[in-house]
C-alpha positions in Angstrom: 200.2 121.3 -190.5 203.0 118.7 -191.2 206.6 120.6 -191.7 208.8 119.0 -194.3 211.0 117.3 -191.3 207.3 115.4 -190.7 207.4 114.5 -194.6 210.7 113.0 -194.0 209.5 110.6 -191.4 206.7 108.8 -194.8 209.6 107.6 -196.0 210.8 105.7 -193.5 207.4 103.9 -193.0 207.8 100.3 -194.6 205.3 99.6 -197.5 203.2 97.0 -198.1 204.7 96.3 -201.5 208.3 94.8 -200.7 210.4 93.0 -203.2 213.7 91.2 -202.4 213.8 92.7 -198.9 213.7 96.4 -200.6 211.2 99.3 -199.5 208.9 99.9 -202.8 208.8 102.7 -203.6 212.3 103.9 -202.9 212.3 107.5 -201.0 214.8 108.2 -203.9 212.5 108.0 -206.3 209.5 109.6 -204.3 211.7 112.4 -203.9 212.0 112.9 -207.8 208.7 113.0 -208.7 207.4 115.0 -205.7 210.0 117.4 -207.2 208.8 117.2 -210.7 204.9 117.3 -209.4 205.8 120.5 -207.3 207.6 122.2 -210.6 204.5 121.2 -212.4 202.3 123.1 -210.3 204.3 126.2 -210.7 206.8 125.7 -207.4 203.9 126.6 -204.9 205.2 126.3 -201.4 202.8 124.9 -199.1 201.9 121.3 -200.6 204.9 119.3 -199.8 203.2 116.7 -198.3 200.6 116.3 -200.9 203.3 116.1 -203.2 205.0 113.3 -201.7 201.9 111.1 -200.9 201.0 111.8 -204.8 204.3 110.5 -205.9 204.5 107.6 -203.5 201.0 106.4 -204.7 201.9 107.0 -208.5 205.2 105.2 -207.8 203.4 101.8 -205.9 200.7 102.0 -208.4 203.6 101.7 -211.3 205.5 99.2 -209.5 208.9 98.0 -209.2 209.1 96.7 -212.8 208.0 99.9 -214.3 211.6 101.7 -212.8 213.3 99.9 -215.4 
């Protein structure tokens, strides 16, 4: 099973969706909502990387003009 170090290493994989030389979406911003997604399912450990694929695929399916 991946170890939150592995879940580091998605976010330094480029995207297919690139704007103005920028990675979309921006680990920042992954990070946030994997957070909020994890609070939302009550802080269970053990689902980090689910958490992060969810939010990066939420995140690309938004797009860059959704960020604001």
């Amino acid at each position: 099973m991946p170890s939150v170090a592995d879940n580091a290493n998605v976010a330094n994989r480029p995207t297919d969706s690139q704007e103005g030389g920028e990675r979309w979406p921006p680990p920042g911003k992954v990070s946030e909502l994997a957070y909020q997604l994890w609070c939302e399912r009550g802080q269970q450990d053990g689902h980090a990387e689910a958490d992060w694929c969810r939010a990066q695929k939420q995140l690309a399916d938004q797009g860059p003009e959704a960020a604001g």
